[in-house]
Structures are given as structure tokens and as C-alpha cells.
MOPAC internal coordinates of N, CA, C and O (Angstrom, degrees):
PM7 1SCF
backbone

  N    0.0000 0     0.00 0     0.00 0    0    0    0
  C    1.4490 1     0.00 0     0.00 0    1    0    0
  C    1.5285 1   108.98 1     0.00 0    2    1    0
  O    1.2310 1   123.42 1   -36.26 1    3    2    1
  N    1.2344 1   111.05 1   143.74 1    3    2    1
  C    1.6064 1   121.94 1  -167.58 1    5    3    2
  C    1.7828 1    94.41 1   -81.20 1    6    5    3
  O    1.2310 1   121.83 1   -56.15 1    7    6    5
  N    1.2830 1   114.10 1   123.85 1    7    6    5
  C    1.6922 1   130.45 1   166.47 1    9    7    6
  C    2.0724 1    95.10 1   -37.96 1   10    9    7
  O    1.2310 1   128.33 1   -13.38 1   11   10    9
  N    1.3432 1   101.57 1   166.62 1   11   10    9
  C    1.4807 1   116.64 1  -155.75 1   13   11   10
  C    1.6480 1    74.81 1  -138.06 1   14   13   11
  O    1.2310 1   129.36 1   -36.83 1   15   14   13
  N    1.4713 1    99.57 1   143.17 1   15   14   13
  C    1.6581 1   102.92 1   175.06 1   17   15   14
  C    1.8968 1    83.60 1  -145.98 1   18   17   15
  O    1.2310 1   120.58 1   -66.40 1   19   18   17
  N    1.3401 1   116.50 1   113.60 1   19   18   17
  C    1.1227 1   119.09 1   174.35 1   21   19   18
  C    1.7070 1   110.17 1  -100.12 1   22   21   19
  O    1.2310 1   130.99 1   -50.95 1   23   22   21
  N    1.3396 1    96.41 1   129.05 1   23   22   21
  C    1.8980 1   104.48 1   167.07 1   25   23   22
  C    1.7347 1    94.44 1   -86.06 1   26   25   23
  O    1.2310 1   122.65 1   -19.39 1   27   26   25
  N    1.3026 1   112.53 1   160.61 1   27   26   25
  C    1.4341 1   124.82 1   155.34 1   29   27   26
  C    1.7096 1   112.33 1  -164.64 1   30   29   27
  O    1.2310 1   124.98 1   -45.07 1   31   30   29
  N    1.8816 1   108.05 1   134.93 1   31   30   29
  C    1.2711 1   121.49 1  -146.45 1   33   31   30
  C    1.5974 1    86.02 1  -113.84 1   34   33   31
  O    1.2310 1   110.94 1   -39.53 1   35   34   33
  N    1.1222 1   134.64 1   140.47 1   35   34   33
  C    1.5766 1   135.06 1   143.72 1   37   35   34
  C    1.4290 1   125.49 1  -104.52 1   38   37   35
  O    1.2310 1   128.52 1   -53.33 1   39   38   37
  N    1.3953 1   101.19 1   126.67 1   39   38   37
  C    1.6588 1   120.02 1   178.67 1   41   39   38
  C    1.0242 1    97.53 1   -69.49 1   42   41   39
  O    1.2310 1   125.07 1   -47.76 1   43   42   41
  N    1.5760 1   107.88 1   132.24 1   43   42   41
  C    1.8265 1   105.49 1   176.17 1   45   43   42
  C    1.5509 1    92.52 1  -155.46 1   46   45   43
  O    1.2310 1   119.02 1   -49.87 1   47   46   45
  N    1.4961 1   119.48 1   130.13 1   47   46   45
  C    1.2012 1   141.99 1   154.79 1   49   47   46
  C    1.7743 1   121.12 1   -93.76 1   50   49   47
  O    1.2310 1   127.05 1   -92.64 1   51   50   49
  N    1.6237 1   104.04 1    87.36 1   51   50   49
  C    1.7879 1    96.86 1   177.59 1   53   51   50
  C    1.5123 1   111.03 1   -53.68 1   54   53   51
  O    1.2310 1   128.59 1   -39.53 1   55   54   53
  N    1.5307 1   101.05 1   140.47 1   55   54   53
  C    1.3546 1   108.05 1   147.44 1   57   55   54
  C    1.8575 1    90.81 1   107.13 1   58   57   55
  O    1.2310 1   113.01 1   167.22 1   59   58   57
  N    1.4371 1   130.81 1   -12.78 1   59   58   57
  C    1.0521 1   120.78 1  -153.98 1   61   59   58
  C    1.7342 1   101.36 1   -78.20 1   62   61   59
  O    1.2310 1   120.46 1   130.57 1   63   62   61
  N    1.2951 1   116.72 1   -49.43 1   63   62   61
  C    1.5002 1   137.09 1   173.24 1   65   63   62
  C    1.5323 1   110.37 1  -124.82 1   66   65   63
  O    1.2310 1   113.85 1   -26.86 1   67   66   65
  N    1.0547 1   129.24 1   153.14 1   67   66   65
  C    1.8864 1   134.75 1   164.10 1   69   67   66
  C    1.7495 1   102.80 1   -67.50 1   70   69   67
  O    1.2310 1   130.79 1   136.14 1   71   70   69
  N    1.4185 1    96.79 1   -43.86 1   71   70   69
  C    1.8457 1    86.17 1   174.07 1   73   71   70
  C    1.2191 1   116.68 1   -55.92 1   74   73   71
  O    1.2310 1   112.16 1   107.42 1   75   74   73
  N    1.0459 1   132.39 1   -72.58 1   75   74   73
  C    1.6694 1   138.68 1  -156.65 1   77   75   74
  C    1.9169 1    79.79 1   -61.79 1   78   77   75
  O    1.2310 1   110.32 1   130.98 1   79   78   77
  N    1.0200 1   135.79 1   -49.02 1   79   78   77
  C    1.3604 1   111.92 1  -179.31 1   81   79   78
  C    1.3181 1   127.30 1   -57.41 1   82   81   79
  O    1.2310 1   125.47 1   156.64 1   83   82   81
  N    0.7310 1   107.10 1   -23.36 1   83   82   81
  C    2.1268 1   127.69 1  -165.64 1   85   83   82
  C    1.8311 1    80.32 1   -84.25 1   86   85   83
  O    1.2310 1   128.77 1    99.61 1   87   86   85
  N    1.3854 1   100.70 1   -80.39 1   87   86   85
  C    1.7357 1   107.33 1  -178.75 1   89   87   86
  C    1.5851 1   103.46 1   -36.72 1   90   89   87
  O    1.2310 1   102.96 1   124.67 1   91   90   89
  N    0.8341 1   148.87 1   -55.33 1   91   90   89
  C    2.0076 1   145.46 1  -173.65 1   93   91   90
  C    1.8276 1    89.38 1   -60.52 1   94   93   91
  O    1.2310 1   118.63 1   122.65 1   95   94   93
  N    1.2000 1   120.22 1   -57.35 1   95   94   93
  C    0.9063 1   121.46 1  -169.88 1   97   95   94
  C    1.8088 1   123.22 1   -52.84 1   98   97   95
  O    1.2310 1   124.54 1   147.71 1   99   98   97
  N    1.2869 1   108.89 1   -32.29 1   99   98   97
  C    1.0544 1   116.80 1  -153.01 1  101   99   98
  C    2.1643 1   100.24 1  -106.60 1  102  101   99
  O    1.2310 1   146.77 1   164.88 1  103  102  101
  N    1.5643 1    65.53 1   -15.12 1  103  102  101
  C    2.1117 1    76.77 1   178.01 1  105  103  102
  C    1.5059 1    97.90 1   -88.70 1  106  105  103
  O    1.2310 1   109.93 1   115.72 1  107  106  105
  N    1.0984 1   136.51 1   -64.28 1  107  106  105
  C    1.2581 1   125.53 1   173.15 1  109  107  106
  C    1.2450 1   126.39 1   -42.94 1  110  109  107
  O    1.2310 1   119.89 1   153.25 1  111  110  109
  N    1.3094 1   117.82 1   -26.75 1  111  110  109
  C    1.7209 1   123.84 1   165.58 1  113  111  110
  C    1.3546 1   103.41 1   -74.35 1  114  113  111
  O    1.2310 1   116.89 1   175.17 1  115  114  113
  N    0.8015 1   123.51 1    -4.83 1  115  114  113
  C    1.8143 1   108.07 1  -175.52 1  117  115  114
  C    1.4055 1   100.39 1  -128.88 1  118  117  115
  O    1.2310 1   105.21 1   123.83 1  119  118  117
  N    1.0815 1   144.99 1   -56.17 1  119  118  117
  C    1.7071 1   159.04 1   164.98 1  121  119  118
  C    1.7813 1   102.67 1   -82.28 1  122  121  119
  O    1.2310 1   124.81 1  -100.54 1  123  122  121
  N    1.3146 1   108.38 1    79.46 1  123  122  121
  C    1.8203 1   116.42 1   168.49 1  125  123  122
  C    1.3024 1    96.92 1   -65.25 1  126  125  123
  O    1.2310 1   116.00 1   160.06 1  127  126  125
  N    1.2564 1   125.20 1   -19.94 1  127  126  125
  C    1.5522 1   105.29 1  -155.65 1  129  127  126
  C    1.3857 1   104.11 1   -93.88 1  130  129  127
  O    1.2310 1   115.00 1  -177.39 1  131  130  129
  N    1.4784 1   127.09 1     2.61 1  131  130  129
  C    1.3044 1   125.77 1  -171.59 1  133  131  130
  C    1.5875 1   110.59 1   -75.06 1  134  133  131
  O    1.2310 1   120.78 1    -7.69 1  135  134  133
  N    1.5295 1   116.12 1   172.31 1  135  134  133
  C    1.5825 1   109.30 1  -175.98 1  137  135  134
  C    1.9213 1    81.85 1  -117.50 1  138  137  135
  O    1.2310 1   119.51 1   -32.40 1  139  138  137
  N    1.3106 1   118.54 1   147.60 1  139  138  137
  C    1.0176 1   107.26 1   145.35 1  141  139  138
  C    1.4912 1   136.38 1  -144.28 1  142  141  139
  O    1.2310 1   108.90 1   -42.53 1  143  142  141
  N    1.0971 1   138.38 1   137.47 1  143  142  141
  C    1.2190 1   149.09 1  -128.73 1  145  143  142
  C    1.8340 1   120.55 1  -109.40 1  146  145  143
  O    1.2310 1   128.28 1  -119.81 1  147  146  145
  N    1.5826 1   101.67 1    60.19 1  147  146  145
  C    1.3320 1   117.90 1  -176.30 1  149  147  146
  C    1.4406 1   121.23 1   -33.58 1  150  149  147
  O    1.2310 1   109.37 1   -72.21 1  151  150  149
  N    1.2889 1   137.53 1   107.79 1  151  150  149
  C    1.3704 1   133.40 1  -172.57 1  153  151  150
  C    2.0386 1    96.99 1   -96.64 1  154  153  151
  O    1.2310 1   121.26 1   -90.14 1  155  154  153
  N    1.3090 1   115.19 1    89.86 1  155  154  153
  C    1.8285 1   106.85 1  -179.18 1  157  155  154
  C    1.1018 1    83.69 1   -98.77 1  158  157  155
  O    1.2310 1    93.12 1   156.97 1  159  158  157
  N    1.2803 1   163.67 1   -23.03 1  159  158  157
  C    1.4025 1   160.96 1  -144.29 1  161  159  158
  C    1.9229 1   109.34 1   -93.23 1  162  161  159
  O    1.2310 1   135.92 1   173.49 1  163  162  161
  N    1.5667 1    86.79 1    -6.51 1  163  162  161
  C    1.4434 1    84.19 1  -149.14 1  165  163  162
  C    1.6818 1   154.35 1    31.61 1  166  165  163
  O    1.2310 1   136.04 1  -130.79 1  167  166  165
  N    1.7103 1    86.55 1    49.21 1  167  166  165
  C    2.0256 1    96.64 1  -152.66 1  169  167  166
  C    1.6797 1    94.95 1   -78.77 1  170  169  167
  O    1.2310 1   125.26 1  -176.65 1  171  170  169
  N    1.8132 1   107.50 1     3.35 1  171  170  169
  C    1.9475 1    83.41 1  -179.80 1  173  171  170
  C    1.9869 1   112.30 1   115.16 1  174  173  171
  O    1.2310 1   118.62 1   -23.61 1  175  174  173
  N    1.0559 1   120.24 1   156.39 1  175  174  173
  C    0.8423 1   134.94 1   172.44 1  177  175  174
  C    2.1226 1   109.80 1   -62.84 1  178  177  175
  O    1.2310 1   131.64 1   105.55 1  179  178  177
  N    1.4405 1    95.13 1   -74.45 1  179  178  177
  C    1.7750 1    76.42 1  -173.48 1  181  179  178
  C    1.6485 1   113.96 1   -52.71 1  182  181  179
  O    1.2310 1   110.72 1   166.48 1  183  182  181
  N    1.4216 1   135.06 1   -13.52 1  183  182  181
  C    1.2179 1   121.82 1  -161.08 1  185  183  182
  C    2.1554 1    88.96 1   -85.84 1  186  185  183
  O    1.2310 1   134.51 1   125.27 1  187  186  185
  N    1.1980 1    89.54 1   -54.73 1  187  186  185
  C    1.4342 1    93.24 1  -179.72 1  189  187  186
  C    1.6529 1   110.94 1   -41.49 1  190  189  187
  O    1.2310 1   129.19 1   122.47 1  191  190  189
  N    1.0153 1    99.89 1   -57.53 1  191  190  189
  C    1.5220 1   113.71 1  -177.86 1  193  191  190
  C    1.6787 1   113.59 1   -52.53 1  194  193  191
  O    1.2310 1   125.77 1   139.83 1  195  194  193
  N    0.7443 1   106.51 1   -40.17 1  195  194  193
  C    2.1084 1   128.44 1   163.70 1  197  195  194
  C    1.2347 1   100.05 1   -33.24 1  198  197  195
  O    1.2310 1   125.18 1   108.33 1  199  198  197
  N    1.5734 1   107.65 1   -71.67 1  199  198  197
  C    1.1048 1   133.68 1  -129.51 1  201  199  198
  C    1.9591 1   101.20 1   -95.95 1  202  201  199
  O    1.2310 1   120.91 1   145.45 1  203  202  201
  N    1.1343 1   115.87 1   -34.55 1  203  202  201
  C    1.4177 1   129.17 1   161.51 1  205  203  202
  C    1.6863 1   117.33 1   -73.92 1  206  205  203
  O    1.2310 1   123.53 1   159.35 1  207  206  205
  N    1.1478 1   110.83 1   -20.65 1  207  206  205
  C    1.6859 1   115.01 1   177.11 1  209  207  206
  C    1.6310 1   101.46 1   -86.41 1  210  209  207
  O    1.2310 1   112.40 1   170.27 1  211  210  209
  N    1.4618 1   131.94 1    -9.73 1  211  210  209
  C    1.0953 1   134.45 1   160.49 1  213  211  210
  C    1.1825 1   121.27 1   -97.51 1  214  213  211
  O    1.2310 1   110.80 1  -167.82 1  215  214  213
  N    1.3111 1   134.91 1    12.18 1  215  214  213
  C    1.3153 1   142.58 1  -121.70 1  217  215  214
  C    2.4213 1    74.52 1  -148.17 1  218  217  215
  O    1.2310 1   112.77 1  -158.32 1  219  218  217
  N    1.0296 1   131.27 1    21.68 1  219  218  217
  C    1.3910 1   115.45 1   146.36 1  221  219  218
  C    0.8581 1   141.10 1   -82.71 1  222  221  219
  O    1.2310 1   115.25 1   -24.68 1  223  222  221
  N    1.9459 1   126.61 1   155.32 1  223  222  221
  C    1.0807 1   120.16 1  -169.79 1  225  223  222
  C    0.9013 1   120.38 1  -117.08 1  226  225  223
  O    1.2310 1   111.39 1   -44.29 1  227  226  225
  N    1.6404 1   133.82 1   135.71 1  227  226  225
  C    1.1648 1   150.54 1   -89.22 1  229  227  226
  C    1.6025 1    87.25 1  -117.62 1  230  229  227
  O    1.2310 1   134.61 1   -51.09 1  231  230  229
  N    1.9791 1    89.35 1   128.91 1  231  230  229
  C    1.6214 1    95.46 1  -168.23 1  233  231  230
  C    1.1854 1   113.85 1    97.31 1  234  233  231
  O    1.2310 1   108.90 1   162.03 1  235  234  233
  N    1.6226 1   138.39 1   -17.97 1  235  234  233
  C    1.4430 1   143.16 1  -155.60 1  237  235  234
  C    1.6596 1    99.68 1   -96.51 1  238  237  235
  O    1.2310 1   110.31 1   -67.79 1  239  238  237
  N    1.0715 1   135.81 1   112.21 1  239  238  237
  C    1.4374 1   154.34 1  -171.05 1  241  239  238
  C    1.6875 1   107.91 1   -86.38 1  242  241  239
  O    1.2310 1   114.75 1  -166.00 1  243  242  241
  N    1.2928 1   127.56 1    14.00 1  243  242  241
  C    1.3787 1   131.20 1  -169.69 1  245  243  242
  C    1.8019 1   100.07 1  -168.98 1  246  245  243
  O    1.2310 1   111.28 1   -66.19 1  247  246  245
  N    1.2478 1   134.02 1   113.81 1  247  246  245
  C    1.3247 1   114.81 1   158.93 1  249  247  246
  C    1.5468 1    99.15 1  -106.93 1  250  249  247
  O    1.2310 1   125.07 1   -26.00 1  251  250  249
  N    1.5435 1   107.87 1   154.00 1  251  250  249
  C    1.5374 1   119.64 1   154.40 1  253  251  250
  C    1.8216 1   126.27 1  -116.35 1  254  253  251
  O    1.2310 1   124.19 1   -51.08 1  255  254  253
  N    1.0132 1   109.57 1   128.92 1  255  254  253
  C    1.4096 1    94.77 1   176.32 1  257  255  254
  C    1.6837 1   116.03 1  -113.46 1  258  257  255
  O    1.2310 1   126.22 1   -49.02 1  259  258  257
  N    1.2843 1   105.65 1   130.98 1  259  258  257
  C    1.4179 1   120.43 1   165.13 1  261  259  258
  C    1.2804 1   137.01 1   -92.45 1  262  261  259
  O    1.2310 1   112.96 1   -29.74 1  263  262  261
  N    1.4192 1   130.91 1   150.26 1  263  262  261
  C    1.6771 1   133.88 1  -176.68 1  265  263  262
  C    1.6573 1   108.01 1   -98.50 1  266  265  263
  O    1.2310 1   100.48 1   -44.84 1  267  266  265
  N    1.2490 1   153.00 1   135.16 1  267  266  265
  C    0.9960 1   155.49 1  -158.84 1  269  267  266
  C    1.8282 1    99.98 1   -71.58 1  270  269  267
  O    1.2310 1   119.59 1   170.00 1  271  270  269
  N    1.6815 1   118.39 1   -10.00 1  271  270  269
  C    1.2113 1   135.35 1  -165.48 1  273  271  270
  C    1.3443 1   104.00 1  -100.47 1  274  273  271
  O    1.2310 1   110.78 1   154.53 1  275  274  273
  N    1.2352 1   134.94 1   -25.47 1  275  274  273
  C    1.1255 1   152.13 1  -155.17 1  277  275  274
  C    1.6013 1   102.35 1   -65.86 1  278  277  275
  O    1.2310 1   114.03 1   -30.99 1  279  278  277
  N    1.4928 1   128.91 1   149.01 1  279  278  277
  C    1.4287 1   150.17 1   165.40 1  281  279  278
  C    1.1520 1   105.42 1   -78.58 1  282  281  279
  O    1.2310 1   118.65 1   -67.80 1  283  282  281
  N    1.9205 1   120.19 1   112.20 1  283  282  281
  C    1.1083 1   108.38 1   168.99 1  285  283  282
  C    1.1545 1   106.65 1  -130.29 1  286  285  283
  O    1.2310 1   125.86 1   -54.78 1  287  286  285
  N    1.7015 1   106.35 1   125.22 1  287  286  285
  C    1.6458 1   113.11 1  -168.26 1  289  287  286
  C    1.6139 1   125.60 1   -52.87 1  290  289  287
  O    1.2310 1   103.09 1   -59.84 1  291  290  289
  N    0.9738 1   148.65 1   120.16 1  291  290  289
  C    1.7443 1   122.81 1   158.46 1  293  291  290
  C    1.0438 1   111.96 1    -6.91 1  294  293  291
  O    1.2310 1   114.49 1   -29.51 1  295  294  293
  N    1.5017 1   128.04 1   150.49 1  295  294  293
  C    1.1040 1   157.90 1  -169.10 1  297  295  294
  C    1.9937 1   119.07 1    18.09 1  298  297  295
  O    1.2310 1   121.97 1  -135.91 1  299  298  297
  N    1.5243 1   113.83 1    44.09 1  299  298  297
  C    1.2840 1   113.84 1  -154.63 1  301  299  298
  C    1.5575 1   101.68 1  -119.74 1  302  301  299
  O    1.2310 1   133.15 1  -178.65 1  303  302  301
  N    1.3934 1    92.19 1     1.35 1  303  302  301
  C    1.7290 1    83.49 1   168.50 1  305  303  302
  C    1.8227 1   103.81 1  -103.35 1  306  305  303
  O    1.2310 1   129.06 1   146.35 1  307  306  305
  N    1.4924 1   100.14 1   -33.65 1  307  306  305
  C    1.5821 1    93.32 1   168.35 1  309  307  306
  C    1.9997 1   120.46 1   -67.49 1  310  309  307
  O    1.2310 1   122.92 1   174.67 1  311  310  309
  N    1.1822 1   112.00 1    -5.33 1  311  310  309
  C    1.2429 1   140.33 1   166.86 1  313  311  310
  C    1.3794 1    94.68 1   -48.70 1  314  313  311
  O    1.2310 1   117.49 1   102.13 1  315  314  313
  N    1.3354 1   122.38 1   -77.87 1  315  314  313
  C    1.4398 1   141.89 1  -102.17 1  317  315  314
  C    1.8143 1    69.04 1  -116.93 1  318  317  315
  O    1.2310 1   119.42 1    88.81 1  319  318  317
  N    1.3424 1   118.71 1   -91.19 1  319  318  317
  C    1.9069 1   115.33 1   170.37 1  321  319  318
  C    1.2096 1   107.36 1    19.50 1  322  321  319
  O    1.2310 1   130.42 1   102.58 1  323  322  321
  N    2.0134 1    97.50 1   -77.42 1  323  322  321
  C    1.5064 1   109.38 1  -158.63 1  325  323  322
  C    1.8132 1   116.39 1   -69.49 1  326  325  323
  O    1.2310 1   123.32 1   150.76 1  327  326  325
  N    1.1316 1   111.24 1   -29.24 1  327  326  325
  C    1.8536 1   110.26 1   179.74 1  329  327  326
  C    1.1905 1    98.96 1   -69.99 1  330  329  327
  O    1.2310 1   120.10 1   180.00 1  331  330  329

């Protein structure tokens, strides 16, 4: 079976809550390799969402995109690594 190289982008609007900031914050400290996709313009979810679905990295055979709102289980990004 051919290796899986996943990109994954996070939608993030500063300033909306301190959580979702702390959370962007705390994903990029742990996952550098993530892209994430600052909405200051406040243009909205589909523009963000646009704009992060283009937002892969080059060579990556799977993208995922995330909302800065999003539920993320314990251990589900090391989940996601390992498949």
C-alpha cells in the first residue's frame, strides 16, 4: 500500500474567543507542520474554508480541513500521524 502523507489547514478567526486562540496556539506548538488560515478580515467561514482547501502541502495525498471550533478528541491527531 502506497504511504498517506496528510496536509491539514485550520480555520481560525483571532479575537473571536481566547479558546480557539489558546487552541491555534497550542496546535501550532505541537504540529509546526500545520498551515493555518487566519480569517482578520472576518470574510466568514466559506471564504476561509476556500482558502484553507488550497492551503495543501505539496506532495500531501489526503488534505483535512479544520475550524478553530472544532472537537478534538485526545490522542486524534497522533491517531491520524499513525494511519
Amino acid at each position: 500500500m502506497d504511504s498517506v502523507k496528510l496536509s491539514v489547514a485550520v480555520c481560525h478567526t483571532p479575537g473571536i474567543a481566547s479558546e480557539r486562540d489558546d487552541l491555534v496556539k497550542r496546535l501550532r506548538r505541537q504540529y509546526p507542520e500545520l498551515t493555518i488560515v487566519h480569517d482578520y478580515d472576518r470574510e466568514g467561514s466559506w471564504p476561509s474554508t476556500l482558502k484553507a482547501s488550497r492551503a495543501i502541502t505539496p506532495g500531501a495525498t489526503h488534505h483535512m480541513i479544520m475550524h478553530d471550533h472544532a472537537y478534538i478528541p485526545d490522542g486524534a491527531p497522533e491517531a491520524l500521524i499513525r494511519a
